[in-house]
PDB file of N, CA, C and O in Angstrom:
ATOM      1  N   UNK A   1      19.161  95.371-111.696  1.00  0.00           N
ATOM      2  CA  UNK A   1      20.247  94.768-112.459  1.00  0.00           C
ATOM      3  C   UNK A   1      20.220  93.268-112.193  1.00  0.00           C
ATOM      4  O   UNK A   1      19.723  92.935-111.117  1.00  0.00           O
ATOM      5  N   UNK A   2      20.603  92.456-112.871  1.00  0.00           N
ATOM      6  CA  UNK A   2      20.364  91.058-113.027  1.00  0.00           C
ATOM      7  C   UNK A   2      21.773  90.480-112.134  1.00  0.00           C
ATOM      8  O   UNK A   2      22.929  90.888-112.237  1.00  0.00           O
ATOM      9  N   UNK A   3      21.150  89.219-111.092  1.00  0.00           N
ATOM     10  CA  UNK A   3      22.585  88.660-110.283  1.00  0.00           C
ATOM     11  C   UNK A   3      23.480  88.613-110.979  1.00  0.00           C
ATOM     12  O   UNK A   3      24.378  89.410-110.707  1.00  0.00           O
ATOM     13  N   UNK A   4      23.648  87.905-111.913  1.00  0.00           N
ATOM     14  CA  UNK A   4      25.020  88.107-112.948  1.00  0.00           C
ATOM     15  C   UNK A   4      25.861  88.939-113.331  1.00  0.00           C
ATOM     16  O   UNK A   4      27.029  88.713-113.650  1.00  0.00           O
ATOM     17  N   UNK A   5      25.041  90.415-113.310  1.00  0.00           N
ATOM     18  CA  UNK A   5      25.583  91.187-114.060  1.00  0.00           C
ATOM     19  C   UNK A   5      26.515  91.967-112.516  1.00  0.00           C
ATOM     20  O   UNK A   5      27.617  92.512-112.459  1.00  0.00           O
ATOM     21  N   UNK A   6      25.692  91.751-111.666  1.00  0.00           N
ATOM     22  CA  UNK A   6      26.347  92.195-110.216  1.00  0.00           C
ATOM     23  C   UNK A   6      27.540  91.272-110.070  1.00  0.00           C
ATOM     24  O   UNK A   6      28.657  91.694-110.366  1.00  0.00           O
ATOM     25  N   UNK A   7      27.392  90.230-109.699  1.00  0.00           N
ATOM     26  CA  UNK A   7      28.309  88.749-109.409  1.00  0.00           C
ATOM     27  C   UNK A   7      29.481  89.547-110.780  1.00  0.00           C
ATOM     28  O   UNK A   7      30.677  89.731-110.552  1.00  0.00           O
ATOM     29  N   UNK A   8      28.857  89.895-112.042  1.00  0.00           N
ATOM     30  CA  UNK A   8      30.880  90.148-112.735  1.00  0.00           C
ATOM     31  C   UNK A   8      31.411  91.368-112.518  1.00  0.00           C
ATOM     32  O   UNK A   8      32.627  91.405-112.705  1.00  0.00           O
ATOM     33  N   UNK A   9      30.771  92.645-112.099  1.00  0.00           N
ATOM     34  CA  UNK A   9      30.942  94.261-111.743  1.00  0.00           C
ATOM     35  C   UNK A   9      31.663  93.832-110.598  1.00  0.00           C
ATOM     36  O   UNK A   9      32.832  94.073-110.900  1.00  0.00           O
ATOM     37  N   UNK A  10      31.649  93.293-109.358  1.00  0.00           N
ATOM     38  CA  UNK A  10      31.763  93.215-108.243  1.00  0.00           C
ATOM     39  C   UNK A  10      34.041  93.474-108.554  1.00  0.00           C
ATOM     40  O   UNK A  10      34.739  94.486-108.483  1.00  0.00           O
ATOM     41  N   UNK A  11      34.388  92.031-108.866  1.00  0.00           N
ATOM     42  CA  UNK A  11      35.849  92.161-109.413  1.00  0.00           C
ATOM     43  C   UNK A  11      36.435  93.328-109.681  1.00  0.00           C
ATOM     44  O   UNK A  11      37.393  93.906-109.166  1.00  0.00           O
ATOM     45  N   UNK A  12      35.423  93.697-110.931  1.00  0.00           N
ATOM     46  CA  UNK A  12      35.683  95.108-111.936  1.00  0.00           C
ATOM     47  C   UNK A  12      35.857  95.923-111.221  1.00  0.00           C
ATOM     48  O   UNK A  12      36.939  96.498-111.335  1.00  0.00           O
ATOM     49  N   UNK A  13      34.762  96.467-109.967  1.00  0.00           N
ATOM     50  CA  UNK A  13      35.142  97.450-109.547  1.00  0.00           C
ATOM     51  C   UNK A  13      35.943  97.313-108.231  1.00  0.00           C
ATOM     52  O   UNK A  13      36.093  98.287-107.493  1.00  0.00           O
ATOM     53  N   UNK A  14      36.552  95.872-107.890  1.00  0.00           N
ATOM     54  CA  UNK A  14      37.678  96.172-106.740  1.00  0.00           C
ATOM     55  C   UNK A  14      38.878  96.746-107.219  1.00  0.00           C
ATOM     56  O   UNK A  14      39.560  97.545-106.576  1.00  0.00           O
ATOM     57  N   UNK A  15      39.188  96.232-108.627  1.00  0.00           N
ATOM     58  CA  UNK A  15      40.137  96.662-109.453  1.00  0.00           C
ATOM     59  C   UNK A  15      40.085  98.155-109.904  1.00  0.00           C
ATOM     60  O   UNK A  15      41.206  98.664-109.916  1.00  0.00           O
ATOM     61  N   UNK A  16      39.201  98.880-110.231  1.00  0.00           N
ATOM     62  CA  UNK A  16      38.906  99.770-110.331  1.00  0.00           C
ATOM     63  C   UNK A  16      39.477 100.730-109.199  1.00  0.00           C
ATOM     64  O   UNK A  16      40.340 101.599-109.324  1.00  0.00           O
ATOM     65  N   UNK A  17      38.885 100.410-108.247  1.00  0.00           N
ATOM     66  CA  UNK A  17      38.992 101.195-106.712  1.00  0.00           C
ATOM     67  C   UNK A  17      40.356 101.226-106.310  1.00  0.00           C
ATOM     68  O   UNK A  17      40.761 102.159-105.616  1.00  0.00           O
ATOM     69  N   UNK A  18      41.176 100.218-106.708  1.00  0.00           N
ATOM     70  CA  UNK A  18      42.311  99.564-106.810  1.00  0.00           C
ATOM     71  C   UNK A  18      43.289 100.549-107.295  1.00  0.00           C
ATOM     72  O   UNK A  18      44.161 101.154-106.672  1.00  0.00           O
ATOM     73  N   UNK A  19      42.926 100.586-108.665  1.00  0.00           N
ATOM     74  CA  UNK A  19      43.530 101.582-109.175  1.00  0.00           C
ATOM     75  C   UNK A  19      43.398 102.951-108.899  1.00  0.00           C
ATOM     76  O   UNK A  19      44.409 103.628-109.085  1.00  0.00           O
ATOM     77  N   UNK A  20      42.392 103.512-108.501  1.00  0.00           N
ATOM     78  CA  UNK A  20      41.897 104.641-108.323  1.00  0.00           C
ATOM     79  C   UNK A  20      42.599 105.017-107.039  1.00  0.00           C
ATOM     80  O   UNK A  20      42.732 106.239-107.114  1.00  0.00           O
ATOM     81  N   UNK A  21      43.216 104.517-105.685  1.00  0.00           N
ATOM     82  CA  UNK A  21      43.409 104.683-104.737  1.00  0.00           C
ATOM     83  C   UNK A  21      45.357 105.048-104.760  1.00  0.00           C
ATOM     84  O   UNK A  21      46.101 105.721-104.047  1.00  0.00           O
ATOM     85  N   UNK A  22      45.563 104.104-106.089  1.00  0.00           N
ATOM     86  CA  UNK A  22      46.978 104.386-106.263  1.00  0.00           C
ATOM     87  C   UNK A  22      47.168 105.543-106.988  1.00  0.00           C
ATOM     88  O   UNK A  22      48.236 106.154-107.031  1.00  0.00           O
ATOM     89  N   UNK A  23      46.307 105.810-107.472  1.00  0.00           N
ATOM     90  CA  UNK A  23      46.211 107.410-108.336  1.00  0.00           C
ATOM     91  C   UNK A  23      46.109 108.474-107.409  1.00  0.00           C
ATOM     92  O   UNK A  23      46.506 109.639-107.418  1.00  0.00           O
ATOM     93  N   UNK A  24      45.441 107.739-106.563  1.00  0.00           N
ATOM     94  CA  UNK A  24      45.082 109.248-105.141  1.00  0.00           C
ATOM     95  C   UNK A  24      46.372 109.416-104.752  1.00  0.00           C
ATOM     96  O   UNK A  24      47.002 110.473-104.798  1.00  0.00           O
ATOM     97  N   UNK A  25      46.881 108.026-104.246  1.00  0.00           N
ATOM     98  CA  UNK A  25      48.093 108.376-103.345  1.00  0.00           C
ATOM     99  C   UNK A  25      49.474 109.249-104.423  1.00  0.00           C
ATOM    100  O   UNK A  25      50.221 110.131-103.997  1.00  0.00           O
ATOM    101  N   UNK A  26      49.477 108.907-105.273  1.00  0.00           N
ATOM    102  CA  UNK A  26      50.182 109.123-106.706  1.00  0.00           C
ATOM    103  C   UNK A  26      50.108 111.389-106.331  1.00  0.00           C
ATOM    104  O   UNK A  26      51.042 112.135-106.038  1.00  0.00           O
ATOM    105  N   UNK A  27      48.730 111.693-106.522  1.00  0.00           N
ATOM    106  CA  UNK A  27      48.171 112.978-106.855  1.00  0.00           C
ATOM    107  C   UNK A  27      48.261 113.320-105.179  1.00  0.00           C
ATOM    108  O   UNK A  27      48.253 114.534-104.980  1.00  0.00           O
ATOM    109  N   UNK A  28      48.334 112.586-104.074  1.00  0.00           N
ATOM    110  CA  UNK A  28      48.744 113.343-102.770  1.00  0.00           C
ATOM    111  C   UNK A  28      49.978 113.335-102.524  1.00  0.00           C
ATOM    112  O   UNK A  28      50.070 113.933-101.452  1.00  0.00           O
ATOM    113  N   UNK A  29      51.427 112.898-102.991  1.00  0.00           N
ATOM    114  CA  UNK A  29      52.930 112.988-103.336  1.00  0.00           C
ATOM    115  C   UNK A  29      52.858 114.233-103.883  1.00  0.00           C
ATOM    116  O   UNK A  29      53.254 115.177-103.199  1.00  0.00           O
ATOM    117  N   UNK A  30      52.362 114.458-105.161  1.00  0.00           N
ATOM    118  CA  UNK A  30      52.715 115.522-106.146  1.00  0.00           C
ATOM    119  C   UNK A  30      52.123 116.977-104.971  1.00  0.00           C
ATOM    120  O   UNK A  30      53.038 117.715-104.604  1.00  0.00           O
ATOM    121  N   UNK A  31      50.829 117.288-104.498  1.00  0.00           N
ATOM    122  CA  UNK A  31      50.625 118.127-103.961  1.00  0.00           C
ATOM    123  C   UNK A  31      51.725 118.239-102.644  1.00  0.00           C
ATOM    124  O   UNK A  31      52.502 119.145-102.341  1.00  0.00           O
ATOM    125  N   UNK A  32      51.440 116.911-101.998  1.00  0.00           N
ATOM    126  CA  UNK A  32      52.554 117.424-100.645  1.00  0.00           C
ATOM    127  C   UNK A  32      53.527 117.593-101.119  1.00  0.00           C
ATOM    128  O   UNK A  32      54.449 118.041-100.437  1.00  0.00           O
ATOM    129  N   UNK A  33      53.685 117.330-102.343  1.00  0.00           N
ATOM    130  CA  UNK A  33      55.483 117.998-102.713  1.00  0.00           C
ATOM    131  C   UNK A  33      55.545 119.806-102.593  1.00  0.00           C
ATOM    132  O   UNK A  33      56.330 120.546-102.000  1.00  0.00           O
ATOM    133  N   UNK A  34      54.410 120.067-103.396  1.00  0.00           N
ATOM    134  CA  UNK A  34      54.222 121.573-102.838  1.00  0.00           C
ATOM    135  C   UNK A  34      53.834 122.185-102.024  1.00  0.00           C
ATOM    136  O   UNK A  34      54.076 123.347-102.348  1.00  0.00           O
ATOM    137  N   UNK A  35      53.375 122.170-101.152  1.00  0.00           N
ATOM    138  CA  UNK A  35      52.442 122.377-100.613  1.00  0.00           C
ATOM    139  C   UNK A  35      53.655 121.877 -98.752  1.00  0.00           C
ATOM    140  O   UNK A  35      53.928 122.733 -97.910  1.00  0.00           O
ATOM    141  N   UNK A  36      53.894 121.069 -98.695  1.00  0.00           N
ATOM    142  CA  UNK A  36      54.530 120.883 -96.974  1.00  0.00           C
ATOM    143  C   UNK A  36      56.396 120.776 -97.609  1.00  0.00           C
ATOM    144  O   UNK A  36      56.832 120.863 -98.757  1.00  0.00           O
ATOM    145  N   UNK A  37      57.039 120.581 -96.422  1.00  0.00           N
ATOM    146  CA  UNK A  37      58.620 120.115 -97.055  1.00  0.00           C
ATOM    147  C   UNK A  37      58.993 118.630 -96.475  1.00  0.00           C
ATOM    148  O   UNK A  37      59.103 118.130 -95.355  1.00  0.00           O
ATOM    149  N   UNK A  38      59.120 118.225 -97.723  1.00  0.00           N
ATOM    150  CA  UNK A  38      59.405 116.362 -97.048  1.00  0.00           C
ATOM    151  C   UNK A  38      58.639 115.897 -97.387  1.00  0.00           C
ATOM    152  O   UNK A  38      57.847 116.331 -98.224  1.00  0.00           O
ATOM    153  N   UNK A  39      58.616 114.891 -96.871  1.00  0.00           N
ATOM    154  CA  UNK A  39      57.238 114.086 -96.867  1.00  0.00           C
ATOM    155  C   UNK A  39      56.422 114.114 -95.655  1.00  0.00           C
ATOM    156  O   UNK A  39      56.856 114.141 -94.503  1.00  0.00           O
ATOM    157  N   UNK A  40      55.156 114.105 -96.035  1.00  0.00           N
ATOM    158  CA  UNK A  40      54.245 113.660 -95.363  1.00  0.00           C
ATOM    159  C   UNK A  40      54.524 113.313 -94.142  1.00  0.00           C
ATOM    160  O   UNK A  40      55.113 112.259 -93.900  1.00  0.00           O
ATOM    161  N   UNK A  41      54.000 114.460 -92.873  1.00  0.00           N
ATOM    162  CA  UNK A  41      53.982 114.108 -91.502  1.00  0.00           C
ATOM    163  C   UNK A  41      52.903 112.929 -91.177  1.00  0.00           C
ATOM    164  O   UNK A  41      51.724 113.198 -91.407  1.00  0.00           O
ATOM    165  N   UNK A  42      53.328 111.232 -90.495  1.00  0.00           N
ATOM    166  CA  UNK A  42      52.795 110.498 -89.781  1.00  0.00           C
ATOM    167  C   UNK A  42      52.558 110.367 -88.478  1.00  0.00           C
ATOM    168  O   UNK A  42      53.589 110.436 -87.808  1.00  0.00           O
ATOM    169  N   UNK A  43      51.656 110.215 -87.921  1.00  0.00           N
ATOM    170  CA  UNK A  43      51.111 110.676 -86.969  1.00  0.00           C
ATOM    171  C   UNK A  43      52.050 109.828 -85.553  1.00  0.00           C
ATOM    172  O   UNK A  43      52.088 110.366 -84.447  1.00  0.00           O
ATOM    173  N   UNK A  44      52.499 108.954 -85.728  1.00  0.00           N
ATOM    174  CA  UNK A  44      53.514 108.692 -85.157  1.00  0.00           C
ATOM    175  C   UNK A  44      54.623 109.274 -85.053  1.00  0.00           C
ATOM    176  O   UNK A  44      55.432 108.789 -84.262  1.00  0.00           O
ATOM    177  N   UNK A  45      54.922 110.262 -85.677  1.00  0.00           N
ATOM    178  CA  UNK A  45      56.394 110.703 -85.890  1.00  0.00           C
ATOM    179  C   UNK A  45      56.288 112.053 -85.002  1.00  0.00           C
ATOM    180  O   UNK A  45      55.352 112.852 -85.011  1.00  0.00           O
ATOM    181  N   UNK A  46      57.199 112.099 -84.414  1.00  0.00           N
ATOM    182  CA  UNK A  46      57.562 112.963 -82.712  1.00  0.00           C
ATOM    183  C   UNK A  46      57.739 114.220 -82.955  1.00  0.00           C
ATOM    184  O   UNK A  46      57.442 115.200 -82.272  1.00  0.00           O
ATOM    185  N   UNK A  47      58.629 114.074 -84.750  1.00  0.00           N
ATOM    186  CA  UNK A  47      59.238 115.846 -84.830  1.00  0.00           C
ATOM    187  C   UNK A  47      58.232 116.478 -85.460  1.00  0.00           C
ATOM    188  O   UNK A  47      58.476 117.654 -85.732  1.00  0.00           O
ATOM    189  N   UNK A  48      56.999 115.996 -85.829  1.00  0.00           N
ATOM    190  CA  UNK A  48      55.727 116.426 -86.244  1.00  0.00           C
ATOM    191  C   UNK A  48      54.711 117.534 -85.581  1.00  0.00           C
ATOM    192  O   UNK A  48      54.603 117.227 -84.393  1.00  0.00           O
ATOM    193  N   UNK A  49      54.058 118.498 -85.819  1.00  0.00           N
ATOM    194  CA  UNK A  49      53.311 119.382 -84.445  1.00  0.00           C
ATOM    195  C   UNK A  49      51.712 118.475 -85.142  1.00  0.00           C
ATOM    196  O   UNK A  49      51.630 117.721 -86.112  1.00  0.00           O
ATOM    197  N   UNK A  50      50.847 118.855 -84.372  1.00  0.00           N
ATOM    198  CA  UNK A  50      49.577 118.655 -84.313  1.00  0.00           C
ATOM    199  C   UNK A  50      48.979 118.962 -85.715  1.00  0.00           C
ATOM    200  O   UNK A  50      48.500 118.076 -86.422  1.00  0.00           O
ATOM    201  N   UNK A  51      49.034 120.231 -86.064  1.00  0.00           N
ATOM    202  CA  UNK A  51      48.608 120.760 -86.855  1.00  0.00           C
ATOM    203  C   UNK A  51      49.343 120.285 -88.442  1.00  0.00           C
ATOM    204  O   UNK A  51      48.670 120.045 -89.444  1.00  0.00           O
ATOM    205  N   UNK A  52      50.551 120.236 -88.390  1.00  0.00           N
ATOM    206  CA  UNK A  52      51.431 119.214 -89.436  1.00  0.00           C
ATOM    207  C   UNK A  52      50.388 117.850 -89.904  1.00  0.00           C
ATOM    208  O   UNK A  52      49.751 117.623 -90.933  1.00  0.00           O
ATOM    209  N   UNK A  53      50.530 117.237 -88.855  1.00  0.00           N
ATOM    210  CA  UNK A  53      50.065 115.982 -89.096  1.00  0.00           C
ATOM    211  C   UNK A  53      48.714 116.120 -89.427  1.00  0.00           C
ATOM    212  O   UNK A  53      48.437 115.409 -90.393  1.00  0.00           O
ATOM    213  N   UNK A  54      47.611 116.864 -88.928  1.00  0.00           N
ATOM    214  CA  UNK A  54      46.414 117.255 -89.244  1.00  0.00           C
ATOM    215  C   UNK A  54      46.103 117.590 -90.594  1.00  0.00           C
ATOM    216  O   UNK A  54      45.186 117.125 -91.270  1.00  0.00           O
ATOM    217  N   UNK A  55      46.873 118.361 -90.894  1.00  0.00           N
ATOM    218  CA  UNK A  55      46.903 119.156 -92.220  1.00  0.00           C
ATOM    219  C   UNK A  55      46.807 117.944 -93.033  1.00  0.00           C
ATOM    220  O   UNK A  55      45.730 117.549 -93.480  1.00  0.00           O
ATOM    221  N   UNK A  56      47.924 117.348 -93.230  1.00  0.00           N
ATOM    222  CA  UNK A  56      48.464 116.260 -94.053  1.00  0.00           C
ATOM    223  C   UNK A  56      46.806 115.448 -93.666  1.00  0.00           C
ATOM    224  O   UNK A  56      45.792 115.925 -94.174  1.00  0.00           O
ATOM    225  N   UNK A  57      46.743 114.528 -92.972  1.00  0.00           N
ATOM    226  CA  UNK A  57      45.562 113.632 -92.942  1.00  0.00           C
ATOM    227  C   UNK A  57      44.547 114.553 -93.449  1.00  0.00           C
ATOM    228  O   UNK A  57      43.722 113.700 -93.775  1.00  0.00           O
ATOM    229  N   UNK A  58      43.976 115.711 -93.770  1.00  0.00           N
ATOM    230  CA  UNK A  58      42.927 116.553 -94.255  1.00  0.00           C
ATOM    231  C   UNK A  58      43.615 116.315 -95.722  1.00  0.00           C
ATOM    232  O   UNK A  58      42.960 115.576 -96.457  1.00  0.00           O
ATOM    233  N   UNK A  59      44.214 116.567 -95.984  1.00  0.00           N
ATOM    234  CA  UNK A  59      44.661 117.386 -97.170  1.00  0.00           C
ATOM    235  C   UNK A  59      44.234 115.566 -98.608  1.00  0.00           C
ATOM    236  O   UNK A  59      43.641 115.289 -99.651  1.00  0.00           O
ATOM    237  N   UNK A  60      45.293 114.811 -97.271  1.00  0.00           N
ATOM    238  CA  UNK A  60      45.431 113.354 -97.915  1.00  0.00           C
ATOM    239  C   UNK A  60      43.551 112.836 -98.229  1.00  0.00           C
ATOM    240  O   UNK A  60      43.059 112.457 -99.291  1.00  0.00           O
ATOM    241  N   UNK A  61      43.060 112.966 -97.249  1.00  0.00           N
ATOM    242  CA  UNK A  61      41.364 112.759 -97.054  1.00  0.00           C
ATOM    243  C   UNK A  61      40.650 113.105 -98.025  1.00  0.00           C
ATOM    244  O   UNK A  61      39.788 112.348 -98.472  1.00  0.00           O
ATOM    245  N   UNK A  62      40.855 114.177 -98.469  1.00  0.00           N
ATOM    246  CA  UNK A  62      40.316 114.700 -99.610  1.00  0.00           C
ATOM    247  C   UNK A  62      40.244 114.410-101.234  1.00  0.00           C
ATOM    248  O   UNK A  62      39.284 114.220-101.979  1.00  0.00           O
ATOM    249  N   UNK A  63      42.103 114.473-101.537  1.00  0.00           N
ATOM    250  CA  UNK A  63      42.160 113.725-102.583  1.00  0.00           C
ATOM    251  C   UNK A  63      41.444 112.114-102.110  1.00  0.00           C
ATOM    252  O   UNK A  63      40.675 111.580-102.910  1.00  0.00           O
ATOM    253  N   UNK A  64      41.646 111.682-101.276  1.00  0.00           N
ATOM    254  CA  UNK A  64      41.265 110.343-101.723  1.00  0.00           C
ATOM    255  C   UNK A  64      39.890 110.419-101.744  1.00  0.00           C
ATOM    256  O   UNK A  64      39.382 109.565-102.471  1.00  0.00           O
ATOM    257  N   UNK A  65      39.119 111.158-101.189  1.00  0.00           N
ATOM    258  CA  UNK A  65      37.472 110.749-101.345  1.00  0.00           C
ATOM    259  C   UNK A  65      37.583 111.177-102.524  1.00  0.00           C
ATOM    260  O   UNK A  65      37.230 110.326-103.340  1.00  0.00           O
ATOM    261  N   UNK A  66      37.974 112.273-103.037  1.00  0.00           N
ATOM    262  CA  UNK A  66      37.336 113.055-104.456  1.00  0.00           C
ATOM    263  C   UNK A  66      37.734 112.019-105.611  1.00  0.00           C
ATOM    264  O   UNK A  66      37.113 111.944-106.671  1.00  0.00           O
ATOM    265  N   UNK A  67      38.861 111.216-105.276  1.00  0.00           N
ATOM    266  CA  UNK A  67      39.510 110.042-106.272  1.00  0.00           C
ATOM    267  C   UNK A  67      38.567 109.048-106.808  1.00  0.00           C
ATOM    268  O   UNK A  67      38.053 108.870-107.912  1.00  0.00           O
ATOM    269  N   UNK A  68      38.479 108.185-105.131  1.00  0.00           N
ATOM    270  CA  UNK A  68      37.287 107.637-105.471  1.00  0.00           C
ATOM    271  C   UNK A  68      36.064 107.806-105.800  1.00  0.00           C
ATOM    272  O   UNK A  68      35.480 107.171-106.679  1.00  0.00           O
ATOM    273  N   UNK A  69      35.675 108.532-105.225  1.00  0.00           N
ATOM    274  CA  UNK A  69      34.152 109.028-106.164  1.00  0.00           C
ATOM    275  C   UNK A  69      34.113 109.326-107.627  1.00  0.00           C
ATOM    276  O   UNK A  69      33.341 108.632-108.288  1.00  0.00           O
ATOM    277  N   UNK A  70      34.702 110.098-108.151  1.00  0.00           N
ATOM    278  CA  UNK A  70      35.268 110.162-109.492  1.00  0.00           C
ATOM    279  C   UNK A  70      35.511 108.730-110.322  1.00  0.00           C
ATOM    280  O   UNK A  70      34.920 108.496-111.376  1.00  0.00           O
ATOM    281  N   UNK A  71      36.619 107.645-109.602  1.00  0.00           N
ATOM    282  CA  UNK A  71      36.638 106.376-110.166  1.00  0.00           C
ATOM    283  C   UNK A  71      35.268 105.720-110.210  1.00  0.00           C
ATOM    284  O   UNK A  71      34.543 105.780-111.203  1.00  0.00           O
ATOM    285  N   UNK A  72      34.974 105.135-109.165  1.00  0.00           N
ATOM    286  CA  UNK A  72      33.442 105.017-108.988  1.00  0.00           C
ATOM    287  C   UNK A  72      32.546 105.770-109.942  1.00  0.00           C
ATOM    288  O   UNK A  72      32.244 105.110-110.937  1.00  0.00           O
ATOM    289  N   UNK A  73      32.161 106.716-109.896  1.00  0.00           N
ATOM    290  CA  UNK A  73      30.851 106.707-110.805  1.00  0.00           C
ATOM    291  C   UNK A  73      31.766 106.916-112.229  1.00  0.00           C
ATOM    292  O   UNK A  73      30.943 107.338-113.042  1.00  0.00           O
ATOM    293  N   UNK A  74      33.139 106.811-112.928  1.00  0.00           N
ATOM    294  CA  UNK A  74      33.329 106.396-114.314  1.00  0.00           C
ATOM    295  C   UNK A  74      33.290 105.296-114.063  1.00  0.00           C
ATOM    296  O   UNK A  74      33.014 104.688-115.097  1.00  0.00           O
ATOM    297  N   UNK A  75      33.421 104.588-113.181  1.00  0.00           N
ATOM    298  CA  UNK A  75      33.149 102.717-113.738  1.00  0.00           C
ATOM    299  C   UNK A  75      32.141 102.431-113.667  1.00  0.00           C
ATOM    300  O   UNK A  75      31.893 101.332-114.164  1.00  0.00           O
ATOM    301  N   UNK A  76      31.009 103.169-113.058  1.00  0.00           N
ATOM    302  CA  UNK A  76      29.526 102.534-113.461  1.00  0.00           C
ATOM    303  C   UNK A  76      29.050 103.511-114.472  1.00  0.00           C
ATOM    304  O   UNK A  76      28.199 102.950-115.161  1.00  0.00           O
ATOM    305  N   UNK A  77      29.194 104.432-114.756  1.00  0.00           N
ATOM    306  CA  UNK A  77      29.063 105.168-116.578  1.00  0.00           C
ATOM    307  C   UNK A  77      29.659 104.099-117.438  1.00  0.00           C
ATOM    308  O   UNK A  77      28.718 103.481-117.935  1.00  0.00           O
ATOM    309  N   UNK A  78      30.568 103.708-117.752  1.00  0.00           N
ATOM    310  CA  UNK A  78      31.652 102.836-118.284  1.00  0.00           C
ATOM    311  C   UNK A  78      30.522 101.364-118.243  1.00  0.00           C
ATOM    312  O   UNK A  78      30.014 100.700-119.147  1.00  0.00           O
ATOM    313  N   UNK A  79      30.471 101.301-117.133  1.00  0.00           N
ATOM    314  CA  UNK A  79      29.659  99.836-117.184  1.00  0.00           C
ATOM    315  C   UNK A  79      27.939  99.837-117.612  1.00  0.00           C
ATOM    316  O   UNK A  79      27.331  98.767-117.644  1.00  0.00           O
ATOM    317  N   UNK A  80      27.492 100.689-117.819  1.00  0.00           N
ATOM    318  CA  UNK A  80      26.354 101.163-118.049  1.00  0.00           C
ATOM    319  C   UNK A  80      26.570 101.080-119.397  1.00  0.00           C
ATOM    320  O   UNK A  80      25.950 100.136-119.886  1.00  0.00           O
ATOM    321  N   UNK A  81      27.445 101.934-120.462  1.00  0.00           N
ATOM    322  CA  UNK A  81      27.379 102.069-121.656  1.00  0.00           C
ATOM    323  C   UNK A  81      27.682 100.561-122.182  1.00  0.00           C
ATOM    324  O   UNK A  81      26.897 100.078-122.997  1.00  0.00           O
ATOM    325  N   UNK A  82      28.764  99.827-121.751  1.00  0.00           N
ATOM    326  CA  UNK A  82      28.808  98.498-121.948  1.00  0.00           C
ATOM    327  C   UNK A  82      27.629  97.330-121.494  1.00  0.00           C
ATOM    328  O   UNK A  82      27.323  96.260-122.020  1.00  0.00           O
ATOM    329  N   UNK A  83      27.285  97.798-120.683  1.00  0.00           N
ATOM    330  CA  UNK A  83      25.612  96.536-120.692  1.00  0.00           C
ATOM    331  C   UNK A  83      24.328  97.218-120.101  1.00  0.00           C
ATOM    332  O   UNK A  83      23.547  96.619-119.362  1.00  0.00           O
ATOM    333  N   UNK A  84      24.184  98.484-120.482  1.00  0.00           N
ATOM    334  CA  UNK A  84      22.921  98.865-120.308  1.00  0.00           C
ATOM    335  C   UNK A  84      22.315  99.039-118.976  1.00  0.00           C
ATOM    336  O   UNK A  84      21.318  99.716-118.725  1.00  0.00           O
ATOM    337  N   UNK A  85      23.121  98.263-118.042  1.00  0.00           N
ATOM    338  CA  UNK A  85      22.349  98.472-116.793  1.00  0.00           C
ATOM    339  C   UNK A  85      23.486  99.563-115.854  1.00  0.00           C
ATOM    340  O   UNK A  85      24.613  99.744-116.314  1.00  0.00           O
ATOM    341  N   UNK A  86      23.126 100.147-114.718  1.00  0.00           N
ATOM    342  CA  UNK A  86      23.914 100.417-113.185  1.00  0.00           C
ATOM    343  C   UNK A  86      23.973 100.026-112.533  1.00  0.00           C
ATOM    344  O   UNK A  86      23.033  99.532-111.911  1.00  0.00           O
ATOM    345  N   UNK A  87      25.174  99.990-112.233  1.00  0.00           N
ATOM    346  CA  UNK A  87      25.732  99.003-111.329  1.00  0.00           C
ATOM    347  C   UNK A  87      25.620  99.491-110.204  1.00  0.00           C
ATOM    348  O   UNK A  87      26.609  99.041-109.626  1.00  0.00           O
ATOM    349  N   UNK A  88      25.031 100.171-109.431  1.00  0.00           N
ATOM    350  CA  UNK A  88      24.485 100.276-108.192  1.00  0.00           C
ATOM    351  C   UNK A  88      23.019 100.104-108.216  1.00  0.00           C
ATOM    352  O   UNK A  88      22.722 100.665-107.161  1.00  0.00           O
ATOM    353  N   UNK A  89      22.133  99.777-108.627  1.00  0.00           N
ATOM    354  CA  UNK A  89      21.128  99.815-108.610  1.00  0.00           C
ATOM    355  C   UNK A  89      20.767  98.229-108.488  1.00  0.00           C
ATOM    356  O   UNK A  89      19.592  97.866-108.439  1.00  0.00           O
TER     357      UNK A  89
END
């Protein structure tokens, strides 16, 4: 891929990731809504057991990798159909 075309993707996809990360957190609310009672055990928080807080950091881990990866390779499909090249490459 040509410096240029890297040097303008670079922005695109912080924004991208950007967005994609607020969507995760967005889609890990809606599940811990079902799924635990309350919100989300932090690992700081005392009235929490091990396994609470575990759960939650697994559960949270997941959506977010599967988020981003998903965002990520539609913004280099996306950027591919718009200038021909990949943007990882």
């Amino acid at each position: 891929m040509p410096k240029t075309a890297k040097v303008v993707y670079k922005p695109i996809g912080l924004v991208v990731g950007m967005a994609g990360g607020a969507v995760a957190g967005l889609i890990f609310r809606k599940v811990w809504d079902r799924v635990g009672p309350g919100d989300a055990p932090e690992p700081l928080e005392a009235d929490h057991t091990w396994g609470e807080v575990l759960a939650a950091a697994a559960i949270e881990g997941l959506i977010f990798s599967v988020v981003r990866a998903a965002v990520q390779r539609g913004g280099a499909v996306g950027w591919r159909r718009v200038t021909g090249t990949w943007p990882g490459d």
